[in-house]
C-alpha positions in Angstrom: 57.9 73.0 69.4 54.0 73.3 69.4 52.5 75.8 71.9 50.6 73.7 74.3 47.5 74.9 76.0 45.8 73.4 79.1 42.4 73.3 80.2 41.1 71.2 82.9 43.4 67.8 82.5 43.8 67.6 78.6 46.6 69.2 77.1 46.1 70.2 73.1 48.1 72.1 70.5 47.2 75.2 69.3 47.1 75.3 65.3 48.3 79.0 64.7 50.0 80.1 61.8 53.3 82.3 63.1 53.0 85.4 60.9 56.7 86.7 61.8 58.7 85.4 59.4 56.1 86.4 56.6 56.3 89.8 57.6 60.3 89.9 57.5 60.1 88.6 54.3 57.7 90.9 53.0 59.3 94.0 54.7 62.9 92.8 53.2 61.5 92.7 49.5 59.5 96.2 50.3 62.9 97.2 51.1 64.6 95.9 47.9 62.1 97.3 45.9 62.4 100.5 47.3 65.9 100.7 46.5 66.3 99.4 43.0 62.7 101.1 41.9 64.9 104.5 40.6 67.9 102.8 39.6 65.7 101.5 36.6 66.0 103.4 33.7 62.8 103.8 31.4 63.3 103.4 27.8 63.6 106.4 25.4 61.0 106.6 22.6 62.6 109.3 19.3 59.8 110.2 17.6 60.0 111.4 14.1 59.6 114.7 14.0 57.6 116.9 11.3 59.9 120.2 9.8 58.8 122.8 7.4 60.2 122.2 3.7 61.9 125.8 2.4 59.6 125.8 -0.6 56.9 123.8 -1.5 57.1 121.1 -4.5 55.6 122.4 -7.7 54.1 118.9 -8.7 52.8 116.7 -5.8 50.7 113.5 -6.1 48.3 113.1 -3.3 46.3 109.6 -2.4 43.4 110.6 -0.3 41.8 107.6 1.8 38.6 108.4 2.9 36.8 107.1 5.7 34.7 104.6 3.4 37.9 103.2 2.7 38.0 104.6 -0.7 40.7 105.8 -2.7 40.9 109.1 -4.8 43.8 110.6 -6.5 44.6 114.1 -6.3 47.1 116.0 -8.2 48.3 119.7 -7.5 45.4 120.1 -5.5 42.9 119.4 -8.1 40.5 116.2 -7.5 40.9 113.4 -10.2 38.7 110.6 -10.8 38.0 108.3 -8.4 41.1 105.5 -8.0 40.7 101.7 -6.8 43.6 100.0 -5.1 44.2 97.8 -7.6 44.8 100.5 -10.1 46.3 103.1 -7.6 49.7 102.2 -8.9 49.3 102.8 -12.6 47.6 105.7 -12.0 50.1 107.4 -9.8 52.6 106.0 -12.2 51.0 108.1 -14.8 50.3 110.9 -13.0 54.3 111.5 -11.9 54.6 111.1 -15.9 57.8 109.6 -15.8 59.3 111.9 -13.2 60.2 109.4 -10.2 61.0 112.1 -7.7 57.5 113.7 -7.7 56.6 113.1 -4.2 53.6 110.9 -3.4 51.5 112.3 -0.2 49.2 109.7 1.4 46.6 112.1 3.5 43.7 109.8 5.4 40.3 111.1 7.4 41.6 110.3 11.1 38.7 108.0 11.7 40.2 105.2 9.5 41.9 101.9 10.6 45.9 102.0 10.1 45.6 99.0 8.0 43.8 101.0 4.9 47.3 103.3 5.2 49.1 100.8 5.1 47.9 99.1 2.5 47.7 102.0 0.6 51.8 102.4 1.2 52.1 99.0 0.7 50.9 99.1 -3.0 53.0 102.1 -3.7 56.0 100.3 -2.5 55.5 97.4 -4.3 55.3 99.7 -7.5 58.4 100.8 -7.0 57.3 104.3 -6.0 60.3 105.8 -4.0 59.1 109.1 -2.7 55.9 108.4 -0.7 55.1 110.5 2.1 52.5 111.2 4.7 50.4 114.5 5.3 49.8 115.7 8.9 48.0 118.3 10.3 49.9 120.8 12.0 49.0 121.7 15.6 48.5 125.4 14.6 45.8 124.0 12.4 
């Protein structure tokens, strides 16, 4: 039933909106909220994490990417010439000479896009090159 207000001999409604039941609501979902907020559990990330090898391989094939996107080979430490991506596979190939478990380390400047990695990985895979690898900088470093 509309309130009814009177002023001299006319009688009108007032057109109020009843805020009550809008605030029981609202403090009853506060209230819900507040009550299953720690019962959710967040989800665990395991992130890979980097060990020390006991020894060092003696032979180790490392793909540099650069930040120009460019590709060079190096192996045992020494630079070789310069590698495209089309030919990164044969020459990596070559450079294991014949030894498929000669590890394959992809090191990158940390100012590239993820893609150039990727691709990089990607054309190894497809090669069938199983021991492929990336280099990280350790935080003592």
């Amino acid at each position: 039933m509309p309130a009814v207000a009177s002023r001299g001999g006319r009688r009108r409604t007032i057109s109020e909106i009843n805020m009550v039941p809008f605030i029981d609501v609202m403090l009853v979902l506060l209230i819900i909220f507040m009550v299953t907020a720690p019962l959710i559990t967040t989800g665990v990330i395991d992130l890979p994490t980097v060990g020390k090898a006991k020894q060092a391989p003696e032979h180790v094939v490392e793909v540099v990417v650069a930040s120009d996107d460019s590709v060079k080979l190096r192996l045992d430490g020494k630079d070789q010439e310069g590698a495209t991506l089309r030919n990164l596979a044969a020459r990596v190939k070559q450079a294991q000479a014949g030894d498929a478990s000669t590890p394959v380390i992809i090191s990158a400047d940390k100012g590239i896009k993820y893609e150039s990695v990727v691709k990089v990985m990607d054309t190894l895979q497809r090669a069938g090159i199983q021991r492929v690898g990336l280099a990280v900088k350790s935080s003592g470093a």
